[in-house]
C-alpha positions in Angstrom: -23.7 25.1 -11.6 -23.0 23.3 -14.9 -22.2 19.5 -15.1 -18.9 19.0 -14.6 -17.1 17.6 -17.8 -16.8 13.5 -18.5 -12.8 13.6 -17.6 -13.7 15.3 -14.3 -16.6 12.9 -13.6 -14.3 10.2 -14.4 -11.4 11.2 -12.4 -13.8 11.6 -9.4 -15.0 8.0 -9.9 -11.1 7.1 -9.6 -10.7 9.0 -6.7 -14.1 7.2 -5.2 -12.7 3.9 -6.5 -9.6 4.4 -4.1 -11.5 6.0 -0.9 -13.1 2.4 -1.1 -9.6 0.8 -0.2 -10.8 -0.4 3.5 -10.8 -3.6 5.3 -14.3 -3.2 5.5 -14.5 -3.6 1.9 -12.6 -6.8 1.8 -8.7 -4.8 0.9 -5.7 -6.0 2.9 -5.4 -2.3 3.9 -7.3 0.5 5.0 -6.0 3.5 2.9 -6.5 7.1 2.9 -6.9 8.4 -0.5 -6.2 12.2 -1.5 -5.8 14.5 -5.0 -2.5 16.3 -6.2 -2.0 19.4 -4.0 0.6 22.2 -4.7 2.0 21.9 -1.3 1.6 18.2 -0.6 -0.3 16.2 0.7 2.5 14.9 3.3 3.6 11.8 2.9 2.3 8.8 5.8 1.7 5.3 5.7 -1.2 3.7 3.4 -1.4 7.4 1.8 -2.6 7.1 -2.6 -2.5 10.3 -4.3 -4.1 10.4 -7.6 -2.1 12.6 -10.4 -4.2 13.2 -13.6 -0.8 12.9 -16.4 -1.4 13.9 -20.4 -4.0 12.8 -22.2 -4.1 11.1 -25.4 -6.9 12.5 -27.9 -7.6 10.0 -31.4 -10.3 12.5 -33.6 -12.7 10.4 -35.1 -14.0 13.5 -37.6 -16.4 11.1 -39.4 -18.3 10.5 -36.0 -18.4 13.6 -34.3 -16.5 12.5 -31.6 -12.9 12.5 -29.3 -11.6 9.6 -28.5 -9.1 9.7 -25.3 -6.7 7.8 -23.1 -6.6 9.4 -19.7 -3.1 8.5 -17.9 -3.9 8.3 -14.3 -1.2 7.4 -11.7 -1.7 6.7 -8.5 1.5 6.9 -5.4 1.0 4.5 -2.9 3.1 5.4 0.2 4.5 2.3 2.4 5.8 4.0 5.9 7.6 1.3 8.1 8.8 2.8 11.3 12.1 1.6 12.7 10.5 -0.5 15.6 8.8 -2.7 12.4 11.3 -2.5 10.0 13.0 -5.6 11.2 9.5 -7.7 11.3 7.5 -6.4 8.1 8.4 -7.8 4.7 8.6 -4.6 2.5 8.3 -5.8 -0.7 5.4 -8.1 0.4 3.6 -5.3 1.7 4.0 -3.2 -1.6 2.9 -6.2 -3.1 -0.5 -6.3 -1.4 -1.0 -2.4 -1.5 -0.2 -2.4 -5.3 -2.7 -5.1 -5.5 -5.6 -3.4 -3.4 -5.6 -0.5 -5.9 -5.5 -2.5 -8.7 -8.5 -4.9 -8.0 -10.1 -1.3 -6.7 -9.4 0.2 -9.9 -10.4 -3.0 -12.1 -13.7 -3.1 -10.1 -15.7 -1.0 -12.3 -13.5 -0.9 -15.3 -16.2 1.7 -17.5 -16.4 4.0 -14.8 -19.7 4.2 -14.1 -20.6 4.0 -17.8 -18.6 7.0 -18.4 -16.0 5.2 -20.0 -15.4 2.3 -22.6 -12.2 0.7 -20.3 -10.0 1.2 -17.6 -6.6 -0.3 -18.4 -4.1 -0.9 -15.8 -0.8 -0.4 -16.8 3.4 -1.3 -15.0 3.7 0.1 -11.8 6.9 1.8 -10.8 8.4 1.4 -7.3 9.8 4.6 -5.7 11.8 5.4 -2.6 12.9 8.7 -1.0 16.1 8.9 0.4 16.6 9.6 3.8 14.0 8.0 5.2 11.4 4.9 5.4 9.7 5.8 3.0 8.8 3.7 0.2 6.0 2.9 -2.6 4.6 1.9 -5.5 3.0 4.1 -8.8 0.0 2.3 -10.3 -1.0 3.8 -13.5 -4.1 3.3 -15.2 -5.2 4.8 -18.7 -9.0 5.4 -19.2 -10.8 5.1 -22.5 -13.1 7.0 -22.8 -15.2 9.2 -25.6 -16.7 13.1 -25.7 -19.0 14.5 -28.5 -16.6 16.5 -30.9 -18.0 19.6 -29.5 -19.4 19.0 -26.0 -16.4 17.7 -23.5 -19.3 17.4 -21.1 -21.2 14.5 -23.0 -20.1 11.4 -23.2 -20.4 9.8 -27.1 
């Protein structure tokens, strides 16, 4: 089987950055972290899901090369069940989870050497109605460069 392209290489280092999010590994939280599926995953507590959004491509013709920022967002679900609601500060907990996926993002802001930066960019807080559930999207945009003609080399 081929080498997988740099975007997909990259978007599995993400996705590795954010299984990392443990207590173990010095995060306030220990969160389960899962791709985009057509039919879900479900929603539960401490849940990320990592959405690959549109790409932005800058030709560099003189170089030989593509020059792109990769929008990735990542859905941090916050799940308080009634018995806790009345205990657990909810904001102060989407504080902390945003946070741990930030400084889990930021740790290795190349991406292996794949990239030339990871950027974080606002978060958006989200809610769905009808129930406890609550969260925070990180995005992150990652810089990165392919030859002109070879998506699976780096340049």
């Amino acid at each position: 089987m081929p080498r997988a392209p740099i975007l997909e290489r990259i978007r599995q280092d993400v996705l590795a950055a954010l299984r990392a999010v443990t207590k173990t590994n010095g995060y306030t939280f220990n969160c389960t972290a899962d791709t985009r599926k057509q039919n879900g995953p479900e929603p539960r507590d401490l849940l990320l899901v990592l959405y690959q959004a549109n790409t932005n491509t800058t030709d560099t013709p003189a170089l030989r090369r593509n020059e792109r920022f990769q929008r990735f967002s990542v859905d941090c679900y916050s799940i308080i069940g009634e018995q806790d609601a009345e205990v657990i500060d909810a904001d102060e907990r989407l504080n902390h989870l945003q946070a741990d996926v930030e400084k889990a993002l930021a740790a290795d802001r190349t991406r292996g050497g794949l990239a030339i930066d990871t950027h974080i960019r606002d978060p958006e807080l989200f809610t769905h109605l009808g129930d406890a559930t609550e969260g925070v999207t990180v995005n992150v945009d990652v810089h990165y460069r392919t030859n002109e003609d070879d998506p699976y080399k780096a340049n």
